[in-house]
C-alpha positions in Angstrom: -61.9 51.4 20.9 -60.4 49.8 24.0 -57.0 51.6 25.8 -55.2 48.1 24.6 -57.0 47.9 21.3 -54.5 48.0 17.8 -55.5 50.1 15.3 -55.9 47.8 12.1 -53.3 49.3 10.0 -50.7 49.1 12.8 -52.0 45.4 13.5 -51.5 44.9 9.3 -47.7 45.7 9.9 -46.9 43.8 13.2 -48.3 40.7 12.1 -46.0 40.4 8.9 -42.8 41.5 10.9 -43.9 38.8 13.4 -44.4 36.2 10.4 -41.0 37.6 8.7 -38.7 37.3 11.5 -40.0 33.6 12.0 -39.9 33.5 8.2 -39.1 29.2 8.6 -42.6 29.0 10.4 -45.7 28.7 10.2 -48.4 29.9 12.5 -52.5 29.5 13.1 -54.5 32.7 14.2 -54.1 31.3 17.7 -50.8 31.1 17.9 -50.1 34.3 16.6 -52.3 36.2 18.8 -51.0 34.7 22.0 -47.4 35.5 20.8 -48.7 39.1 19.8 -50.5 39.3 23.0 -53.7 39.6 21.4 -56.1 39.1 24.5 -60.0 39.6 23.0 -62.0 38.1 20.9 -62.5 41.9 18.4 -58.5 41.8 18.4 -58.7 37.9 17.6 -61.0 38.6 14.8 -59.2 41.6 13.6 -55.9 39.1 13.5 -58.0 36.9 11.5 -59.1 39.5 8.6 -55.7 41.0 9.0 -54.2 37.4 7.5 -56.3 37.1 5.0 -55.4 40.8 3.5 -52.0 39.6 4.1 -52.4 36.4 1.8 -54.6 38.1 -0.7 -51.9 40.9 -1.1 -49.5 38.5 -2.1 -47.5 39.0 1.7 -47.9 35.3 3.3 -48.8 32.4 2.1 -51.1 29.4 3.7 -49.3 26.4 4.0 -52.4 24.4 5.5 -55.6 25.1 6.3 -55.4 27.5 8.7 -51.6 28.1 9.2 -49.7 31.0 7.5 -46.0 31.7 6.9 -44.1 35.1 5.2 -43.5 34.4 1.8 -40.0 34.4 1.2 -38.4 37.0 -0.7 -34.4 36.4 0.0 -32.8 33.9 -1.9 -31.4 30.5 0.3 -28.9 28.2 -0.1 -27.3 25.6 2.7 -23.9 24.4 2.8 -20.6 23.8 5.5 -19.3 26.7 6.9 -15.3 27.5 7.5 -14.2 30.0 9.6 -11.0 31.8 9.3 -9.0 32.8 12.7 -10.0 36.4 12.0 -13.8 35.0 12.9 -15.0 35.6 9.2 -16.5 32.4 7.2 -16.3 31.2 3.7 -19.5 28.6 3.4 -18.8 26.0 1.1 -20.7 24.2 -1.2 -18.8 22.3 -4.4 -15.4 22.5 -6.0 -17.8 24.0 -9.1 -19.9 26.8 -6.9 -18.2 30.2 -5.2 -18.1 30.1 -1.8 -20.4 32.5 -0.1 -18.2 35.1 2.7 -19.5 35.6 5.9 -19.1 38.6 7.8 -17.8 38.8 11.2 -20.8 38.7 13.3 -22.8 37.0 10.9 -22.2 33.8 11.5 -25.5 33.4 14.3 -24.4 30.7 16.9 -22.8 28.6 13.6 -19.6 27.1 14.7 -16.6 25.3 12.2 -18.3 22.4 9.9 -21.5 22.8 11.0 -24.3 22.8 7.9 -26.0 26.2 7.5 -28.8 27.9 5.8 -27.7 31.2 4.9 -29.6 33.9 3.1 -27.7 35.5 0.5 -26.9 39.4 0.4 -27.2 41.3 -3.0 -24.2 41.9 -4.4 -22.6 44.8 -6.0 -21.2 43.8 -9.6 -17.4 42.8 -9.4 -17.7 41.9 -5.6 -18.1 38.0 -4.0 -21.1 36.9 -3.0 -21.8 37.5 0.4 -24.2 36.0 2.9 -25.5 35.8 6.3 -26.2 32.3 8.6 -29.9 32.2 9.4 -30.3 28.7 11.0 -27.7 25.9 12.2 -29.3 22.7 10.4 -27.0 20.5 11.8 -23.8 20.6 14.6 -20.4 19.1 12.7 -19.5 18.2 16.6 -20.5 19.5 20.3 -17.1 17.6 21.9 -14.5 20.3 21.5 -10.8 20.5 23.3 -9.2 23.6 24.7 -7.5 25.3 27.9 -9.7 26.3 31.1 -9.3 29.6 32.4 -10.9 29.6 35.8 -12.8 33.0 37.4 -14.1 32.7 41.0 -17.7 32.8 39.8 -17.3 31.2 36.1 -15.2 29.7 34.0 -14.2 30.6 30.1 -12.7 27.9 27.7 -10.5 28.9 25.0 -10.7 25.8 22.0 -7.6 24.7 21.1 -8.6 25.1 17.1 -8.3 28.6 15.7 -11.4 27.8 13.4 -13.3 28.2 16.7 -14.0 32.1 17.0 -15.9 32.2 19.7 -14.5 30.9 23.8 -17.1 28.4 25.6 -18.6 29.8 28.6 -18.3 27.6 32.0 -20.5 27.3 35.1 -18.9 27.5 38.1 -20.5 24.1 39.1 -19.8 22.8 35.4 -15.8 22.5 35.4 -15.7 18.7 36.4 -12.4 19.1 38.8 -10.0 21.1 36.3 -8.0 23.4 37.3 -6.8 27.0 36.2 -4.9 26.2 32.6 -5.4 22.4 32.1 -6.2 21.3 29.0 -10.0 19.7 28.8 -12.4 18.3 26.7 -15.8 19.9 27.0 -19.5 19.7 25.5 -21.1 22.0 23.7 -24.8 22.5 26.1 -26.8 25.4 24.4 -26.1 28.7 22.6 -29.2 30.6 23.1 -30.0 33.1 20.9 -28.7 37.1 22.2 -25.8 35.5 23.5 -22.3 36.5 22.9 -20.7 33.0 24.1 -21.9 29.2 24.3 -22.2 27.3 27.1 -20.9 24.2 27.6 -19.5 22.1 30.3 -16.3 20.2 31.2 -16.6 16.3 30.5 -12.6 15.3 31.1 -9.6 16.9 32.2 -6.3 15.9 30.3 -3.6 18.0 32.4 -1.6 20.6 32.0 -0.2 21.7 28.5 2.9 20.5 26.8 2.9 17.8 28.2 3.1 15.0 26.0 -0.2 12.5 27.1 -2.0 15.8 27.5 -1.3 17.0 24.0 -1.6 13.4 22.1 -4.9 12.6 24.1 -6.5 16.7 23.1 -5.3 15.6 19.3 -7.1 12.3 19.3 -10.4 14.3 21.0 -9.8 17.2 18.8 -10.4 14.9 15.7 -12.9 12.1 16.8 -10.3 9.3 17.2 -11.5 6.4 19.5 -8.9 5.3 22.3 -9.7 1.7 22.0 -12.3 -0.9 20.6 -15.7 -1.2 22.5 -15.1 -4.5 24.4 -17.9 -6.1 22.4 -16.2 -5.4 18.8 -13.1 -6.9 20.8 -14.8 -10.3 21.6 -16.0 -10.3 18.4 -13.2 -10.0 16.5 -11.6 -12.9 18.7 -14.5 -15.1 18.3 -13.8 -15.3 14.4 -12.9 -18.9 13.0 -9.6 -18.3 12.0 -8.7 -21.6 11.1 -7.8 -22.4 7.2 -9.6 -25.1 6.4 -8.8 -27.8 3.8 -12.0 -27.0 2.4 -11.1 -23.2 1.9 -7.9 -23.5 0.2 -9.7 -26.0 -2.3 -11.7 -22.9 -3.5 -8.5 -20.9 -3.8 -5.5 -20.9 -6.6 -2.6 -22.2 -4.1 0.4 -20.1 -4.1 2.2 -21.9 -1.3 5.2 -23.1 -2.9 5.6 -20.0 -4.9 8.6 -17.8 -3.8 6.7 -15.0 -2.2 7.7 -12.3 0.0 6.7 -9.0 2.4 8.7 -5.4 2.0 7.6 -2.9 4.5 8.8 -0.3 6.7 11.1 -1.9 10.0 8.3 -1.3 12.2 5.2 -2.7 10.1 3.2 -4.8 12.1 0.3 -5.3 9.7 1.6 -6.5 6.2 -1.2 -6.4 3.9 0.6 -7.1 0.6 2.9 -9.7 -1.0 4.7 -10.4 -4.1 5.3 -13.6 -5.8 7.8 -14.2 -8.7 8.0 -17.1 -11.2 9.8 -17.7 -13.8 7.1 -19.7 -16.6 8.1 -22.2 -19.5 6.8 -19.9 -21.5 9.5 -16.8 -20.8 6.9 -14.8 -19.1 7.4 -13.5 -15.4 4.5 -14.4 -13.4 4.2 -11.6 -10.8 1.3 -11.9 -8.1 0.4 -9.0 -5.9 -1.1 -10.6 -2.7 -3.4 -8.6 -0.6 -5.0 -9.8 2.8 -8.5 -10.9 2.4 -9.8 -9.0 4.6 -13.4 -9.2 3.8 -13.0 -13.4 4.5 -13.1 -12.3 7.8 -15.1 -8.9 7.9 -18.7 -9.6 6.7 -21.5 -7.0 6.0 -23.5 -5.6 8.7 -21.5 -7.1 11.4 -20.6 -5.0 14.3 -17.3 -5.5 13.4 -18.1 -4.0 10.1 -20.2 -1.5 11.6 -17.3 -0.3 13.5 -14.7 -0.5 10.4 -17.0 1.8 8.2 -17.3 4.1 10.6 -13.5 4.5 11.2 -12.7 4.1 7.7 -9.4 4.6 8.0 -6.2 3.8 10.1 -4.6 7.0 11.8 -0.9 7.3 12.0 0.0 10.1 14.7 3.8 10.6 15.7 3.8 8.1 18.7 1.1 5.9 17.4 -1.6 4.0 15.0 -5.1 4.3 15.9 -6.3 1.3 13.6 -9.2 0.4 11.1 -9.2 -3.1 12.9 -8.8 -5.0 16.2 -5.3 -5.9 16.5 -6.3 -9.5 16.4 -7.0 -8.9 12.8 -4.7 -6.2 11.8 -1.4 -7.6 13.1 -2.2 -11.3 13.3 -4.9 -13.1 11.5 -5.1 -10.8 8.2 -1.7 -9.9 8.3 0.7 -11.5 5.6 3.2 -12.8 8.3 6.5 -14.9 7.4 6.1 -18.9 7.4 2.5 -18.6 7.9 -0.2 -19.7 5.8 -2.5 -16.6 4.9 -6.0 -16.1 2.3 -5.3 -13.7 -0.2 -7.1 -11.8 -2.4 -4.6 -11.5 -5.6 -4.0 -10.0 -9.1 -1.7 -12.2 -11.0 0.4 -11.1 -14.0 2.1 -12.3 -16.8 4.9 -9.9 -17.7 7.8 -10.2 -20.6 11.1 -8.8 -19.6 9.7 -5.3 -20.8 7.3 -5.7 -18.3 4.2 -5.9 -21.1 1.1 -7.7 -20.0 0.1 -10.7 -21.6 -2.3 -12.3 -19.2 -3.8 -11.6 -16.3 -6.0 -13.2 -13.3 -7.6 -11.9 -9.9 -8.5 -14.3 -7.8 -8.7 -15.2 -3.4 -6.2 -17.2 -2.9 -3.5 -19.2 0.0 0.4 -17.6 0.3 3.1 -18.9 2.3 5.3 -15.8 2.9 9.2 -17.3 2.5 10.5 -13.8 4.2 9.8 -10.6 5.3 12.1 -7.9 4.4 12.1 -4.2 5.5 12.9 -1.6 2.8 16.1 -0.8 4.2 17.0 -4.5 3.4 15.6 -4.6 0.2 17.6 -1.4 -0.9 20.4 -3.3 0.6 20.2 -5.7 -1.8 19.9 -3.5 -4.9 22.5 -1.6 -4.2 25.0 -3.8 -2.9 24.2 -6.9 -4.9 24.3 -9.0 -2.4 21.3 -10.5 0.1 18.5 -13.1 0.3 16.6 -13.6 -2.5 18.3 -11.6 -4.3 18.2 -12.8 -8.0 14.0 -12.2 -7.3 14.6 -8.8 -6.3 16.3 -7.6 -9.1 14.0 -9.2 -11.5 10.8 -7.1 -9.8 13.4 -3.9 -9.4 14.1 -3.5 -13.3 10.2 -4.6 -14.1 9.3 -1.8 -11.7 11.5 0.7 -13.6 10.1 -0.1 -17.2 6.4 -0.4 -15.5 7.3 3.6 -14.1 9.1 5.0 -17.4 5.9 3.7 -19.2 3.8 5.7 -16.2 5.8 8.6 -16.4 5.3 8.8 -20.5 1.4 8.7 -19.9 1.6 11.6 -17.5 2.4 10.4 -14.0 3.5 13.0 -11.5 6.4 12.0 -9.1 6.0 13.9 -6.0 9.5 12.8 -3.5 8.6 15.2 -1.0 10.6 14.0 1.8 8.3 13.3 5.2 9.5 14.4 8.5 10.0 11.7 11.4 10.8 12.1 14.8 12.7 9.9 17.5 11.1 9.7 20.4 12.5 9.5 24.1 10.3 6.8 26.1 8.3 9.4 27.8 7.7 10.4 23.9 9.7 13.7 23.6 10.9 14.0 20.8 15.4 13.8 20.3 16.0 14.2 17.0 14.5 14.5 13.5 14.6 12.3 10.0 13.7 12.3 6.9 11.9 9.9 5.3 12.9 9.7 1.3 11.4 6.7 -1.5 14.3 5.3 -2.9 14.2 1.6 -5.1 12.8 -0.7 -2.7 9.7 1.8 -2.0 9.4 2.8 -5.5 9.3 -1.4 -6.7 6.4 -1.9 -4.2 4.4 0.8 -5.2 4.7 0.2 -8.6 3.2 -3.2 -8.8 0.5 -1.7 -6.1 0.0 0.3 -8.7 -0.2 -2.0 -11.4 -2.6 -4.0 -9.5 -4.7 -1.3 -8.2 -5.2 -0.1 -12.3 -5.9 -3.2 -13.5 -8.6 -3.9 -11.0 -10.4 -0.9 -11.6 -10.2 -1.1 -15.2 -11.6 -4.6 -14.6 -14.7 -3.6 -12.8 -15.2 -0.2 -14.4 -15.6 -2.1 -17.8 -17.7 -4.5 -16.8 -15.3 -7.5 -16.2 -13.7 -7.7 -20.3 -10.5 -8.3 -20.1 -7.7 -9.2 -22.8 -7.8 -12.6 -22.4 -10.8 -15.1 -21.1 -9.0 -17.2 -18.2 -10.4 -14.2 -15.7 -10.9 -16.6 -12.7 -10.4 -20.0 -11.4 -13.9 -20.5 -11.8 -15.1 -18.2 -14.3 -14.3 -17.9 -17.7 -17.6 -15.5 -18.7 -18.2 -11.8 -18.9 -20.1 -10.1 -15.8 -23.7 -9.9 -16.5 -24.7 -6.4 -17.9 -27.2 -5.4 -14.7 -24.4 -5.1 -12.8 -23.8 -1.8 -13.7 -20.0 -1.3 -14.0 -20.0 -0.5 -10.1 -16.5 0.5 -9.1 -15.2 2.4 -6.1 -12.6 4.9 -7.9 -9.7 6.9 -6.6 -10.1 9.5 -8.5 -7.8 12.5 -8.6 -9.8 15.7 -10.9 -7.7 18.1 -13.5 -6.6 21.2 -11.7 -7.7 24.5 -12.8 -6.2 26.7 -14.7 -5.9 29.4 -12.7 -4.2 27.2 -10.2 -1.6 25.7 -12.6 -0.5 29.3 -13.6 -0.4 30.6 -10.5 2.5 27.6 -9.8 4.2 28.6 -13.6 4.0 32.3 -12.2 6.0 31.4 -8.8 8.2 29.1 -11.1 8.7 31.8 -13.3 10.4 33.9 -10.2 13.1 31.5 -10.4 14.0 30.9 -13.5 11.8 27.7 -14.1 9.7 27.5 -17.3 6.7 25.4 -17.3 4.6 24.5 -21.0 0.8 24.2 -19.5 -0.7 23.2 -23.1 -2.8 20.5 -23.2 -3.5 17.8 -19.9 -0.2 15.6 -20.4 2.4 17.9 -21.3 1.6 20.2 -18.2 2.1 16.7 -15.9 5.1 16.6 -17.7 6.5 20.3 -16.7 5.8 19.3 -13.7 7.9 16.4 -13.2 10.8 18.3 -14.6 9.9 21.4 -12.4 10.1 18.3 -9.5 13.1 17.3 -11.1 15.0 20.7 -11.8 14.2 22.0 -7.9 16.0 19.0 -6.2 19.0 20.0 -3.5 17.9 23.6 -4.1 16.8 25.8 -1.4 13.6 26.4 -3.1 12.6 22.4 -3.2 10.3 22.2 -0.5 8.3 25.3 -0.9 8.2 24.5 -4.6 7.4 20.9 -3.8 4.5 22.0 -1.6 3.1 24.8 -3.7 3.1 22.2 -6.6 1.2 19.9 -4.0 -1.6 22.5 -3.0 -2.3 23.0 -7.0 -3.6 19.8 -7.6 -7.4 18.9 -6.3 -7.9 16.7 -3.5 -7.9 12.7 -4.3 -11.4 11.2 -3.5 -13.3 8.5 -3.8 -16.1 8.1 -5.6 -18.3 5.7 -8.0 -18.5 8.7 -10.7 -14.8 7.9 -12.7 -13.1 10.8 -14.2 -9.5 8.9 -13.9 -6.8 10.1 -11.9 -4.8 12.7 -13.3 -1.9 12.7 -10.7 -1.0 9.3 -11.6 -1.9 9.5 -15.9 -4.9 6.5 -15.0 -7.8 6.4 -16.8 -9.0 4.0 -14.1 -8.0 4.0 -10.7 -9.0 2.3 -7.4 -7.2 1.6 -3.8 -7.2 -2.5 -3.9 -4.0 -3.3 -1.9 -4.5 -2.1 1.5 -7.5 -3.7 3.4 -6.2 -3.5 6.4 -5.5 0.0 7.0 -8.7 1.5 4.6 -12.1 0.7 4.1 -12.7 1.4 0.6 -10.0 -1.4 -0.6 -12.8 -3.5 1.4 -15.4 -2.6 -0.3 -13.4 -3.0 -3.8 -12.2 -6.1 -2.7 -16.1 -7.2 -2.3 -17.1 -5.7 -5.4 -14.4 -7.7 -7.3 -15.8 -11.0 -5.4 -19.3 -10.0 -6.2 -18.4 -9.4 -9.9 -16.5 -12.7 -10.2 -19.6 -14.4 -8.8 -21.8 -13.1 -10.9 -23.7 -11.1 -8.0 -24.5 -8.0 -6.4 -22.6 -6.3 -3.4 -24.0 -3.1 -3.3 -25.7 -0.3 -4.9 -24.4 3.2 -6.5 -26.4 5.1 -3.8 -25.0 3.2 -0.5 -21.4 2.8 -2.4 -21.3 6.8 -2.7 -22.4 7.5 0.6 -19.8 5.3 2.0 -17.4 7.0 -0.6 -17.7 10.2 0.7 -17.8 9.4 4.0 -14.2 7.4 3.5 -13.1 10.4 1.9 -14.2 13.2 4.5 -12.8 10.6 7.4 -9.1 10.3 5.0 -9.1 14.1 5.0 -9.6 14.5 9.1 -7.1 11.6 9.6 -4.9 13.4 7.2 -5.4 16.5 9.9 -4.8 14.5 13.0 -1.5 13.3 11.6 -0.5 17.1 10.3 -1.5 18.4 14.3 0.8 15.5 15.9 4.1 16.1 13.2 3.5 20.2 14.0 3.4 19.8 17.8 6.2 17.6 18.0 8.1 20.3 16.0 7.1 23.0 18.8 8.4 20.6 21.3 11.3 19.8 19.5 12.6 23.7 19.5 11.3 24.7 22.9 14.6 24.2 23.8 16.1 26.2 21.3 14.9 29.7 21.9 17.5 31.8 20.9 18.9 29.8 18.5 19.6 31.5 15.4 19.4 28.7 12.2 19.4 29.1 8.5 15.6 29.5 6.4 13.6 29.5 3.3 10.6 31.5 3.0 7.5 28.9 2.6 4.9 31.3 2.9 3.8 34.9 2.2 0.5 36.4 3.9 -0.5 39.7 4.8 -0.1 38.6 8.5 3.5 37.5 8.0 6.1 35.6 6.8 6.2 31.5 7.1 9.8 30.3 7.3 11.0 26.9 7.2 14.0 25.9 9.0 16.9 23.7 6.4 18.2 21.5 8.7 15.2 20.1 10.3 11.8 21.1 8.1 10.3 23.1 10.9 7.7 26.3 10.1 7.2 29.0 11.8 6.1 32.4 11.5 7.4 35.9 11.5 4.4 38.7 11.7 4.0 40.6 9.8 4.4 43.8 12.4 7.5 42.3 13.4 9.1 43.4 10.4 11.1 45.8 11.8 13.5 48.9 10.5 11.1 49.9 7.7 7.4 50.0 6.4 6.8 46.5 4.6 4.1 46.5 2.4 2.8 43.1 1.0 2.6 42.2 -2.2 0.3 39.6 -2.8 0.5 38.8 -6.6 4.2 38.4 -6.3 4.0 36.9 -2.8 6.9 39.0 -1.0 6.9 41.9 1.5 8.8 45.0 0.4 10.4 47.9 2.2 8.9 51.4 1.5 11.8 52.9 1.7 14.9 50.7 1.7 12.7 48.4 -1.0 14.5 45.1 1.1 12.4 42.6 -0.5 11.7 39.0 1.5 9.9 36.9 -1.1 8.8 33.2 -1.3 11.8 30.8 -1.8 14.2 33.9 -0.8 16.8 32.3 2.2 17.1 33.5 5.6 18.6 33.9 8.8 16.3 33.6 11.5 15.6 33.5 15.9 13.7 31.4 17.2 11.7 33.5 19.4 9.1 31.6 21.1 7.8 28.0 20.8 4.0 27.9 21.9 2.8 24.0 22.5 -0.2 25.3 23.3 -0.7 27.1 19.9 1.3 24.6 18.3 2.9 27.4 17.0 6.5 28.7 16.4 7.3 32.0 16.3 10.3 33.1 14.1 12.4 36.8 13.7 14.4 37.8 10.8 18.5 38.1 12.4 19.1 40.7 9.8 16.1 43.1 10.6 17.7 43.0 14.2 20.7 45.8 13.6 17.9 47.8 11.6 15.9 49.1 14.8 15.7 52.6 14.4 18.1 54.0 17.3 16.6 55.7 20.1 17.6 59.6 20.2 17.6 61.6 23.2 16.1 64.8 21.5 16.7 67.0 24.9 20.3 66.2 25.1 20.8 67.2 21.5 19.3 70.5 22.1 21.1 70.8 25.4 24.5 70.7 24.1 
């Protein structure tokens, strides 16, 4: 035997640790040996005999002629994986599956949202499931945003995102201009495997940080939002006929001389809806809920649609919208502007003066809006009795109220929670803070949304029956059966029970009682739990909590109704503009009307989920901007001592929320000074060893503000009262001295 040669059985064992650590491959006896270093032709031919023990025994198996892989013995799955900041991972799969943990250091070069392959770890009985990544099958994103800090030979950048648990590694020559502790935007080049760090490289520099174009740019890159149209969706989009032609308002039911009108917030720019009121011979109100027919103008497969489906969604940060549509359509040719002629796409209702439907029509149709009124107006009006159209107003007002007392006996939720809004300084600092409440005028315009956005669904999801046969203008026939009921839902699932008694537990704590038999009458406790924590200083964590107990809202084809609300059938009809799946119900209504076909269940889900996964990141964006602007706001108020309620108990610390102006911040947990707190996590409180001070969810506070990091977008927070509690320093030598 040659000095290089391998003895067999030693050959036998290399070959399937070669063929196990590449267990996702397969290899030919050529390969192998070249890999294994395998340089004659007896080795070559021992390699060869060596894989066909190995198959026989039952240790590889031939995939082709020729080719052979490790037969798999662990047990793989593939989902997202979401990392916390302490750099462990939770990969998720369904609502229905547990979530598979992933140790620290076991994440391979997976980084937040990417889709993973893990193989699955044993499991001792009692304990989660845990797991480690094996292979990255596809990158969630490779442009990330964080701050540069710059070496003399390299460069490190730390991502802005504390789901990112690993810094970017910089060459020298890859730092594009930035300087020492700017704020850039940098791809993701390789992470090869061995390597602590990825490397990437610096693609745009946005300036220093806290400052406010640095910050509102690194938001919009953080999250995938486009600065502006491509100049050829643009052109498009100005190259549409917009001209109403007598031709087209002959195909539509002419609302023109109707008394319609537009409620929105004062700065609205694109109205999508309208209401009309008329009074009929026969008693009846005839109420029509006008949407912009937006899909007139926005055909299938166009680039304009293109670009629409793949924003989904308009994005409201503090300072501005990013929007669904060129502004030529958005806030001019779509939108539903005073004294202007406008095609609609309407649901019309006949409603007695206990706001019972007797008839009802949906339709595209021509609206001349007689005014636009801003909610403050409208509330104006209701409150004061006096104002334009104001006989109209109270007529919708009191429907609205019956159409809500009948939603609120079905089940409905109410959540009020105010929304925090800032005014901004030119430069876009922010100089004070507001809240933004519903009161009438909001609550009438989403209830006939409402209404219409029901009835619609209900419409389609049933196959186009409907109480009485006038449905359309020019159709007085049922939808033909092969059109399978396709609807794009809203649909909002049950939550569990473990979540609903973990809110009755915390409720519990203060004196609230919640009854959680049976689907409705839980909804119910809600609503009075709502009701019941109004003006006291446990409302908004009470508000929240009940918030984060409920599942997410999605959209979907699959109906399972919309809890929330008390719907059996729900959809989002009324806002084209602004959302992408009102589109695509809005062309499923015309194709169902015709008597055609729009789409099918496979392409309408994917688009669903799509819509819903870009909601969710808008919903994120929108969160990042409010929370920055709340840093910025206190920056200046370091010092400042201000009254608190506990939000938030974790075993890192306290979350505190400041009265007056809604801001959160944190107090850590080894912050807590003059004793040894232990946390309690069933009964969500910290507790004092030995004094046995208790700080507990919905307890108030007096806090510091001790540091606002813009950076971080983070506020730190100390307790006042913990602050004549710091154990006094003795001077043990003088004592003895004395």
């Amino acid at each position: 035997m040659s000095k290089n040669k391998k003895p067999k059985r030693f050959l036998f064992e290399e070959v399937l640790a070669f063929l196990k650590h590449n267990d996702s491959k397969s290899f030919n006896y050529k390969q192998l040996g070249a890999a294994m270093e395998l340089n004659n032709d007896s080795e070559r031919f021992m390699l060869i005999e060596t894989l066909e023990a190995l198959k026989n025994q039952g240790f590889v198996v031939e995939t082709e002629k020729g080719k052979y892989q490790a037969k798999q013995t662990k047990q793989y799955t593939t989902g997202v994986i979401d990392f916390t900041s302490q750099g462990t991972a939770f990969v998720t799969f369904s609502e229905t599956e547990e979530d598979i943990f992933i140790p620290a250091r076991k994440s391979k070069d997976a980084l937040q949202g990417d889709l993973v392959k893990v193989s699955l770890i044993s499991r001792k009985s009692g304990r989660r499931k845990e797991g480690e990544v094996v292979e990255v099958i596809k990158r969630a994103k490779t442009e990330f945003v964080g701050t540069i800090k710059i070496n003399p030979k390299f460069a490190f950048v730390i991502a802005d995102s504390n789901k990112i648990h690993v810094d970017f590694f910089i060459r020298i020559s890859d730092v594009n201009g930035a300087k020492d502790g700017q704020k850039v935007q940098i791809k993701l080049k390789e992470w090869k495997s061995g390597e602590e760090n990825p490397t990437a490289i610096v693609e745009s520099v946005f300036g220093f940080p806290g400052e406010h174009k640095t910050e509102m740019n690194a938001i919009m890159v953080e999250y995938g939002l486009p600065e502006h149209f491509p100049d050829a969706i643009e052109y498009e989009a100005k190259k549409l006929p917009i001209e109403i032609t007598k031709a087209e308002i002959e195909k539509r039911r002419d609302f023109r001389e109707i008394t319609t009108f537009t409620i929105d917030p004062v700065d609205a720019k694109d109205f999508d809806d309208a209401l009309s009121i008329e009074k009929l011979p026969s008693g009846f109100w005839e109420i029509g809920v006008h949407i912009a027919d937006v899909s007139h103008y926005l055909k299938v497969n166009t680039a304009l649609d293109k670009e629409a489906v793949q924003r989904a969604t308009s994005v409201y940060l503090v300072d501005r919208c990013i929007p669904m549509l060129p502004e030529v359509l958005s806030n001019f040719v779509c939108s539903l502007r005073p004294k202007e002629e406008k095609l609609c796409f309407s649901a019309v209702f006949q409603l007695d003066d206990d706001a019972q439907i007797h008839h009802q029509w949906f339709g595209r149709t021509v609206i001349n809006s007689d005014r636009r009124f801003t909610y403050e107006e409208v509330q104006s009006i209701i409150e004061t009795k006096e104002g334009d159209y104001k006989e109209e107003i109270f007529v919708l007002d009191r429907l609205a109220k019956k159409l809500r007392d009948e939603r609120t006996k079905k089940g409905s939720i109410f959540f009020d929670k105010a929304e925090v809004k800032f005014n901004l300084a030119e430069d876009g600092s922010p100089i004070g803070v507001f809240f933004k409440t519903q009161k009438d005028a909001h609550k009438l315009i989403e209830d006939f949304m409402l209404l219409a956005n029901r009835r619609v669904a209900e419409f389609l999801g049933r196959g186009g029956k409907m109480e009485d046969e006038n449905v359309s203008k020019k159709t007085t026939h049922k939808a033909k059966e092969d059109s399978k009921n396709l609807c794009v839902y809203r649909i909002h699932d049950v939550p569990s029970d473990e979540k609903m008694q973990a809110l009755s537990d915390v409720a519990a704590r203060f004196g609230y009682q919640m009854n959680l038999g049976g689907k409705q009458k839980a909804a119910q406790s809600i609503n009075k739990l709502l009701q019941d924590v109004k003006n006291k200083k446990e409302q908004s964590m009470m508000e929240l909590l009940a918030v984060r107990s409920m599942p997410k809202a999605i959209y979907t084809t699959k109906n399972v109704g919309h809890y929330g609300l008390g719907f059996e059938y729900y959809t989002h009809f009324t806002s084209p503009i602004r959302r992408y799946p009102d589109v695509m119900v809005h062309r499923l209504l015309e194709a169902r009307l015709e008597h055609k076909n729009y789409s099918n269940k496979d392409e309408l889900e994917m688009l669903c989920k799509h819509s819903s996964d870009m909601e969710r990141t808008a919903a994120e964006a929108e969160r990042a901007s409010i929370k920055y602007k709340q840093v910025e706001f206190m920056k200046d108020k370091i010092g400042q001592t201000f009254d608190a309620v506990i939000s938030g108990v974790t075993e890192w610390g306290i979350y505190a929320e400041i009265v007056e102006n809604r801001c959160e911040g944190m107090i850590r947990s080894r912050d807590l000074k003059g004793d040894q707190f232990v946390f309690d996590e069933e009964n969500y409180r910290y507790i004092g060893r030995n004094s046995k001070k208790i700080y507990a969810l919905g307890d108030t506070v007096k806090i510091k503000v001790v540091d606002a990091d813009l950076t971080k977008k983070q506020l730190n927070f100390a307790l006042t009262d913990m602050e004549d509690k710091k154990p006094k320093f003795v001077d043990h030598k003088k004592r003895r001295g004395r």
